[in-house]
N, C-alpha and C positions, 0 to 999 in steps of 0.2 A: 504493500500500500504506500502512494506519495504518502509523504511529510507535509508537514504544514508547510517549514522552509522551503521545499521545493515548488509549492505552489506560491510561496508569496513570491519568491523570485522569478519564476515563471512572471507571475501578474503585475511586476515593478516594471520587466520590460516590453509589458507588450503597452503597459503606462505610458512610456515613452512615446513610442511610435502613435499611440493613440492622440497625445497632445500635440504633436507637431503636425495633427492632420489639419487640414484648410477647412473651412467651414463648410466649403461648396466640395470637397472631394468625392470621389467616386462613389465612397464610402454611402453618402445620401441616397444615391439612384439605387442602391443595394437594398439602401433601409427603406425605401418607397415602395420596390417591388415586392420584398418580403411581409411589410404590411398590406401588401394591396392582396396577394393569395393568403396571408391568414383570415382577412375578412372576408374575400370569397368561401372558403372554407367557412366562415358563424355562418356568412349568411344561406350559404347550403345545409349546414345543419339546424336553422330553424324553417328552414322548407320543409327539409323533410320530416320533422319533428310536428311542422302545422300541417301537413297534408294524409299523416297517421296519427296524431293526437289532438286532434283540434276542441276546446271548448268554449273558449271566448276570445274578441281580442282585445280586448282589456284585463291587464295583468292580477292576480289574487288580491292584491295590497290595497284596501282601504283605501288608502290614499292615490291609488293610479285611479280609482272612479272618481274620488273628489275632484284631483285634477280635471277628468275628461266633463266632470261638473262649471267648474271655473272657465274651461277651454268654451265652452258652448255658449255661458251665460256672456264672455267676449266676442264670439260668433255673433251673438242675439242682440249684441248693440249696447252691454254693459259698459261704463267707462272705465279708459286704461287705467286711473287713479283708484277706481271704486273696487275694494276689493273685501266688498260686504257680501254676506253670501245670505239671503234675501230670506233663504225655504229653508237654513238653519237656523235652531234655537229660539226659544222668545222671540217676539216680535221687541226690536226690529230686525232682528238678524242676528250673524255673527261675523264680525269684522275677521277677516283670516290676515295671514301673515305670510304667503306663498306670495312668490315674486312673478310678475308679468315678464320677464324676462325668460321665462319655464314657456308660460302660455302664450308666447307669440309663434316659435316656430312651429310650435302642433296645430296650432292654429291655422298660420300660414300655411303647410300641409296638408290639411283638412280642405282649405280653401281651393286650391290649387287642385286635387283630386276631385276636387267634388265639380270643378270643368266639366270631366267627361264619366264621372260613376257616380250612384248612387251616395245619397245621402250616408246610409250604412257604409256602404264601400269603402268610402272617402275618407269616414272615421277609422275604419278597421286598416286601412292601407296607410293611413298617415301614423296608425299605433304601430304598425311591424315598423315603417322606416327610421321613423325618429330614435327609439332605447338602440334599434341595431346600426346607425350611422352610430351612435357614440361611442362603441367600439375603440372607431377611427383613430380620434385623438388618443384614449389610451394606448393602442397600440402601438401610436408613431412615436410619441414622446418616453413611455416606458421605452419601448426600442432605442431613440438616441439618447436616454439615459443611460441605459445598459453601454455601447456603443462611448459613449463619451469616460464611462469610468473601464471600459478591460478591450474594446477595440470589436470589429467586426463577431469574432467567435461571442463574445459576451453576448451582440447583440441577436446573432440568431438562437443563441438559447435561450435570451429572454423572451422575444415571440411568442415561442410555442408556449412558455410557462402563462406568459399575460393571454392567450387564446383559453387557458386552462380556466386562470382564474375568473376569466367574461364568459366563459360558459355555466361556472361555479356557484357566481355571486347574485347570480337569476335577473338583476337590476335591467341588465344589457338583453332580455328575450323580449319579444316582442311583448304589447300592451305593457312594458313598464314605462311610464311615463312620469312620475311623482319625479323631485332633482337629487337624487341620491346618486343616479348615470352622473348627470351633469357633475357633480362638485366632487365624483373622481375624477373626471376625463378634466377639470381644472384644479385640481392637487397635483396629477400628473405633469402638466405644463409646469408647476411651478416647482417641481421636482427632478425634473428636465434640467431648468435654468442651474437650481441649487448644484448641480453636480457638472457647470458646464468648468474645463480645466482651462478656458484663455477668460473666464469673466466676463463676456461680450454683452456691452452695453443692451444690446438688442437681445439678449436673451432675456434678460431682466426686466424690461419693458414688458416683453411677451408674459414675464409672469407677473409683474403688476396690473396688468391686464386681468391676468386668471384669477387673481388673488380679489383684487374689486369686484368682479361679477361673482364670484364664491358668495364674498361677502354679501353681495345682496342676494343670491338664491335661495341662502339660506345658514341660518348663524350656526348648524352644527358643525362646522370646517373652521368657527372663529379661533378658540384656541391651539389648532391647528397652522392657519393664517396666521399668529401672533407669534409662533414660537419658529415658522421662517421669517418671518420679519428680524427677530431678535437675531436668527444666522444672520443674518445678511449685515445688521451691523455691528454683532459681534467680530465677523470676517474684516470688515473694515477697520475697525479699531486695532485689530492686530495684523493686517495684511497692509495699510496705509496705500498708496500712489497706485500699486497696482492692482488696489480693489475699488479705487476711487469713482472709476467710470461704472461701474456693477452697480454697487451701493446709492449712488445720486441717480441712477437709471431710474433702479426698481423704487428709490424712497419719493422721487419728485413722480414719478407717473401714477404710482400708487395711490397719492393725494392726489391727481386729479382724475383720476379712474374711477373713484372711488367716488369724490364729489359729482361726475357727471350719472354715473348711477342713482347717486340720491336723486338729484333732479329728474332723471328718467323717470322715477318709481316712484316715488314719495310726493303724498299730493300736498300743496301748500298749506291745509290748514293744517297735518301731523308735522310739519319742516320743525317745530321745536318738542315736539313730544319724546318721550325719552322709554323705548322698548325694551327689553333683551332677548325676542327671540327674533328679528330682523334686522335690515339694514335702518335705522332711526338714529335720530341728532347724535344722543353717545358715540355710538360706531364711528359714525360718520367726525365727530367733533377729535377723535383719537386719532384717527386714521389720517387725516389731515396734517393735526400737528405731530408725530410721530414720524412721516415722511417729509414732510415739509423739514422736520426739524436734520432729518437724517441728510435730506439731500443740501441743505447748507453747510453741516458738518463736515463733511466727504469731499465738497467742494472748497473750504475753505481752510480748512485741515487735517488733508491729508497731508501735509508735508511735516505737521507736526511731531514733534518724537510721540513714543508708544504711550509714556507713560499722561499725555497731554489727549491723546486721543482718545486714553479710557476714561480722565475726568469729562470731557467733553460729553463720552456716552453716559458715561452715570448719573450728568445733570438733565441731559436726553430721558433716561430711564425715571429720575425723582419726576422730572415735570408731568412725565404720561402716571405715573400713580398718582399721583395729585390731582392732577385731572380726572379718572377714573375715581377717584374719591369724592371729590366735586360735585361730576356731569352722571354717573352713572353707578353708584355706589350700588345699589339693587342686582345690579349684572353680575357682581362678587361672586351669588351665592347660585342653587342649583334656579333655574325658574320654574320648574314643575314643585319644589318645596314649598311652593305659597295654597298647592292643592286641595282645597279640604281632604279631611281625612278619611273619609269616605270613600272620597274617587279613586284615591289611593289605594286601597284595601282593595274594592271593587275593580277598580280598571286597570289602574297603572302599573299595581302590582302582578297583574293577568297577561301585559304585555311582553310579549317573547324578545322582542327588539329592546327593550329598555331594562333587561336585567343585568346585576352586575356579575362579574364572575363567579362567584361565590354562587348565588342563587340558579345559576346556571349549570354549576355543576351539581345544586341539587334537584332543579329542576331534569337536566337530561346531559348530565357525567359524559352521555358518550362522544355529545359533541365539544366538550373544550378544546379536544386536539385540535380541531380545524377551526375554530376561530382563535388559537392564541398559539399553536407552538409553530407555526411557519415565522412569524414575525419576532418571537422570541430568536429563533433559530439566527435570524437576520440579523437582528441585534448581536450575537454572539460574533457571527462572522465580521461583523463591523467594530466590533472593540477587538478582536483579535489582529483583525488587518493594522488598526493604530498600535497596538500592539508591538505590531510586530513590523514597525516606520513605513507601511505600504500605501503610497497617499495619504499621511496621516488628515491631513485636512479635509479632504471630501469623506473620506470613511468618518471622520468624527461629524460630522455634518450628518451623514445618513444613520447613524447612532444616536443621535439626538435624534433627529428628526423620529427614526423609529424609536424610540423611547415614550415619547410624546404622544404619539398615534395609538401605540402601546397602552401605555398609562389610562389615556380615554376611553379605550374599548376594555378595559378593567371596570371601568363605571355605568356604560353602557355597552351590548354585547355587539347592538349594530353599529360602532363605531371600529367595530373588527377588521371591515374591507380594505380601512385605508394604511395599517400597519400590513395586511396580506398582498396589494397591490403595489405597498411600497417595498417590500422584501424581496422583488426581484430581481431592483435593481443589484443588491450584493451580492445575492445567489447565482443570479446569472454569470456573473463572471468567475465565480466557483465553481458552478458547473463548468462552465465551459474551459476553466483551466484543467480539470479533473478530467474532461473528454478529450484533452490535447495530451493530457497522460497517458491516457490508456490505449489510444491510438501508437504510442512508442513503441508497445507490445499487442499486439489486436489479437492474438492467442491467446491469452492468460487471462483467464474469468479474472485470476483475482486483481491481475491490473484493472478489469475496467468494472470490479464491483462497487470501490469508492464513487465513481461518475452514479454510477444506478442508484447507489442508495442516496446519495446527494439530489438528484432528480427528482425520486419518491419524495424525499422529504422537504422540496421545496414545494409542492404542490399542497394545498390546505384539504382539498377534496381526497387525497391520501389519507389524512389524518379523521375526516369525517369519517372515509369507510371502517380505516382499522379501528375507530373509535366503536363503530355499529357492532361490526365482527364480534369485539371481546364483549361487547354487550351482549349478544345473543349467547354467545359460546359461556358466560357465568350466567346465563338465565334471568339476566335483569331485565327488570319491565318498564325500567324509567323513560328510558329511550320512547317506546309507544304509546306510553302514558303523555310522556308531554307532546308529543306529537297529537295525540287525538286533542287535549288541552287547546295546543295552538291554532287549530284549526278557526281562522276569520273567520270564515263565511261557510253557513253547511248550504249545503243542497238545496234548502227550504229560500234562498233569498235569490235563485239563479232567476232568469229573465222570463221563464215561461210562467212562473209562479208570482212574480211579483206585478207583473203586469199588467196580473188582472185586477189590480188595485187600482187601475185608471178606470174602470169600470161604476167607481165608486165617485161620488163629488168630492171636490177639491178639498183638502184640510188639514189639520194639525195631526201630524200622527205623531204618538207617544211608544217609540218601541227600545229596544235594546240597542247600546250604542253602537253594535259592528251589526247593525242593520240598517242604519242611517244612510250610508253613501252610498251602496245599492239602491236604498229606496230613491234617493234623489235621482243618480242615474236612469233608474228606469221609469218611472213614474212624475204626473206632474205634480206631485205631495209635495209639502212641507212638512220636516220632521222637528221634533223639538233635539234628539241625543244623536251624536257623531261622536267617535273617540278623537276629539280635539283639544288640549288646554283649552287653548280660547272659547270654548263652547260647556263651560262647567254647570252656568245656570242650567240648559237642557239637559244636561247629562244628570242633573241630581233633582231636577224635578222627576224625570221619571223614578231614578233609584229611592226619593223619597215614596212618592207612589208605591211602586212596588215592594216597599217596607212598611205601609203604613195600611190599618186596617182600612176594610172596602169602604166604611164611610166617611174615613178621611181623605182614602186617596181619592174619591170624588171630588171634593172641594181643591185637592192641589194640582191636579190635574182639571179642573172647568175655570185654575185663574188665570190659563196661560191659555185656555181658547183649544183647548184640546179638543180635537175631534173623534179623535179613533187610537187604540190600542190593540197595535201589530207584534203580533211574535210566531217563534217558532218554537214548538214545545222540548227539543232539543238544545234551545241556549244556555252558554254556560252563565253569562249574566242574570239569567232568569233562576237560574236554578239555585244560583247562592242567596240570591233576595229568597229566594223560598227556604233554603236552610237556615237564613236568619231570621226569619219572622214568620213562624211556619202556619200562624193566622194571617198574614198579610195580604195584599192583593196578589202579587204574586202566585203563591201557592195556593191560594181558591182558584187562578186561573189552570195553573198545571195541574192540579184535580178536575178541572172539565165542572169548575163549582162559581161562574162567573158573577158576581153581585147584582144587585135590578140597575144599577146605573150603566149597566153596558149590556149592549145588545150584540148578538152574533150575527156578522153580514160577512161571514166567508165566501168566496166566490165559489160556485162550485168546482168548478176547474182547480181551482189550485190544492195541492198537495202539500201534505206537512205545514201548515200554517193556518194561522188563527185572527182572527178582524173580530173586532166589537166596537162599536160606535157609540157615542158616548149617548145617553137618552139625556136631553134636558127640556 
């Protein structure tokens, strides 16, 4: 088996050669081509995959319906600023926090198809193109990542890894549309830049660029975005002249990247209101002075000794806490902590995507391998390479950076992708030194078993299976337990069943919150509950209801103009209000024991589900 030593020298020289490539070299039309047949390849395998598995084209997630919600009611003549969602919660609505920036290209898509297809078509054709164009940019940018830190070989073992991981991470199949594609395929740009070896002005634009429209798709990339910011002038501070053009790039564009975003998005009477889960005045007020301040710095001081450069950042550094303490002290803490304790208990704690490790591995043990040890792995090879003086400065950059990414999806589990997406870039070039090994000897399993077992274990969908394996093979049932758990949306809310609720007049429906976006999608109802922070009043007017005996929850349910109470007798929402109140409204209805203030108007058509209208 190679030695560590013999691969990091191996990878010092092909270092070399790799930084004295030209920007435009061959090298590019290599990494074009190889990105353009891995994407033929997704997009041949979700042909085939939709032309033998087809069920909807709108993705499972919640949130790809809300979106394809938001996308229509823009179609319908909504304003770009208005991003009130009219038929959610209490009247009047409920104000969302998803960026127009999302719902213009699906938009634009939709619009354009619908030239020459159906209404249907147009929707279902603009949902495969848009999750499988974004792909693209991960692709190319992982690739000249890979390619910028270990040279061509890196770059084609990265490919096939990042094809793995977009086939993996489900974001990237057709009908996902929610911006979780988005704010990889711009982590990757700015992950690109972070590892570029000549510093080029233009690459750091490119990612002040990706880092502003992050910031306004969506705040979970913020402290993410915060902590390449911090490279960037950490780099400066101890790199000086020759990081000076990098640092004033990415710090001046980023303030006005950033400021022309707010003005895109943000309607004038929120311009001073102060959010934490969007792009609003804080963001924006930090972001500004932050680059603003960086790109004076870098230009007026880089020629400053080391030790001048770092008070300059440290006063850089007091001014932004200060400010953050000022403009936006609230953002500090978690923003889902201000939850009642209720939702908490009931929703938030039910959601698969917001566990932290821990609960994760109690909820379903089998999978922590695939969302945490590829990116551990990553980190390991990144401190080994500083370690061991190989690029000490980009490998300590992708160390941090995965550390960080890291750290996050410790707290939340769906913040896994961007530690797994970014661990290609070390791997790849692991691998691919390990495959220039074993090619020395191309007889000898055991030369080329290091390349194989390195391969395996850069892949996270490796670690899912062997995770499931040893679960079936000890006879644990957590695995299918939380899987049945997890399940959004059963059977009972797919389109032939819910439909028939347009059958019914227009009205307030009071149902369980992962029946909300469905019903909006398919139906022309208003619901009071959606699984949304922003939507808390509707989501605990019903959980109050359905905890509170029939003749309360009549009155808390007729103040909000309720009309109808929708479910399905298999919800897990429903089913915990009935184990907590086991006289509540709830479980009179899962008993088939419905009170006089609701009447049953199930349509007959529809299956597994239940309508009652409110009698007033």
């Amino acid at each position: 088996m190679a030695s560590m030593k013999t691969t990091a020298t191996l990878s010092q020289s092909k270092a070399k050669g790799s930084e004295r490539a030209r920007p435009f070299s061959s090298g590019k039309s290599r990494l074009g081509l190889a990105v353009l047949i891995a994407f033929v390849a997704i997009v041949l395998f979700y042909l085939i995959n939709l032309a033998t598995g087809y069920t909807d084209y709108v993705g499972p997630d919640n949130d790809d319906a809300m979106r394809l919600v938001e996308v229509r009611d823009l179609l319908n003549g909504q304003g770009w600023f208005d991003l009130m969602q009219y038929r959610l919660g209490p009247a009047p609505g409920t104000l969302m926090h998803w960026s127009r920036f999302v719902d213009l290209p699906i938009a634009a898509l939709i619009s354009f198809f619908g030239l020459f297809l159906s209404p249907r078509m147009a929707e279902a054709t603009a949902l495969f193109v848009w999750p499988v164009s974004l792909s693209l940019p991960v692709l190319y940018f992982i690739g000249l990542g890979a390619r910028r830190l270990g040279g061509e070989r890196a770059m084609f073992a990265a490919i096939p890894l990042t094809v793995m991981f977009l086939l993996q991470v489900h974001r990237f199949e057709p009908g996902g549309i929610d911006h979780h594609n988005v704010q990889m395929a711009l982590i990757a740009i700015v992950a690109a830049a972070l590892v570029d070896p000549l510093h080029r002005a233009s690459s750091y634009a490119l990612a002040a660029l990706a880092a502003a429209i992050a910031l306004a798709v969506g705040a979970e990339t913020t402290p993410l975005l915060g902590v390449a910011a911090v490279i960037v002038a950490v780099r400066w501070a101890v790199l000086g002249r020759p990081y000076a053009a990098a640092a004033s790039s990415f710090g001046l564009f980023f303030a006005l990247f950033t400021g022309a975003a707010y003005v895109a998005t943000v309607p004038r009477a929120l311009y001073t209101t102060v959010t934490c889960d969007n792009l609003s005045f804080g963001f924006l007020t930090l972001t500004v002075y932050g680059g603003v301040a960086l790109f004076v710095a870098s230009t007026l001081g880089s020629r400053a000794p080391l030790a001048v450069r770092f008070v300059l950042l440290a006063l850089i550094g007091a001014g932004a806490a200060g400010l953050t303490l000022t403009v936006m002290p609230q953002c500090l803490q978690n923003p889902l902590s201000s939850l009642d304790p209720l939702l908490k208990e009931i929703w938030l704690d039910r959601v698969t995507e917001a566990q932290s490790v821990f609960r994760q591995a109690q909820l379903a043990p089998a999978t922590v391998g695939g969302f945490y040890f590829v990116g551990f792995l990553a980190m390991v090879v990144s401190a080994w390479r500083v370690k061991m003086g190989d690029r000490v400065g980009v490998h300590l950059v992708l160390f941090v950076l995965l550390s960080a990414a890291w750290a996050i999806s410790l707290i939340q589990v769906r913040g896994a992708t961007f530690p797994q997406m970014l661990s290609i870039l070390p791997l790849s070039v692991l691998v691919a030194e390990l495959h220039a090994i074993s090619r020395r000897d191309p007889d000898s399993v055991v030369a080329g078993m290091p390349f194989a077992i390195m391969t395996l274990a850069s892949i996270p969908s490796f670690w899912f299976v062997a995770g499931f394996v040893v679960a079936e093979a000890s006879g644990s049932e957590h695995a299918t337990k939380a899987a049945e758990a997890g399940n959004k949306v059963s059977t009972c809310v797919q389109e032939t069943n819910l439909e028939t609720l347009n059958r019914l007049p227009k009205g307030m429906i009071a149902a369980p919150s992962n029946m909300g976006s469905p019903i909006l999608r398919f139906t022309g109802h208003s619901v009071l509950s959606a699984p949304y922070h922003r939507n808390p009043q509707g989501m605990l007017v019903v959980l109050h209801a359905g905890l509170a005996a029939p003749e309360k929850a009549e009155a808390i349910l007729g103040d909000v103009g309720t009309d109808y109470f929708v479910f399905c007798p298999g919800d897990g929402e429903m089913k915990e209000m009935a184990s907590r109140a086991p006289t509540g409204l709830a479980a009179a209805l899962l008993k088939d024991r419905p009170p006089a203030f609701l009447k049953e108007v199930t349509p007959a058509e529809a299956t597994n589900l239940k309508v009652y209208r409110l009698v007033r």
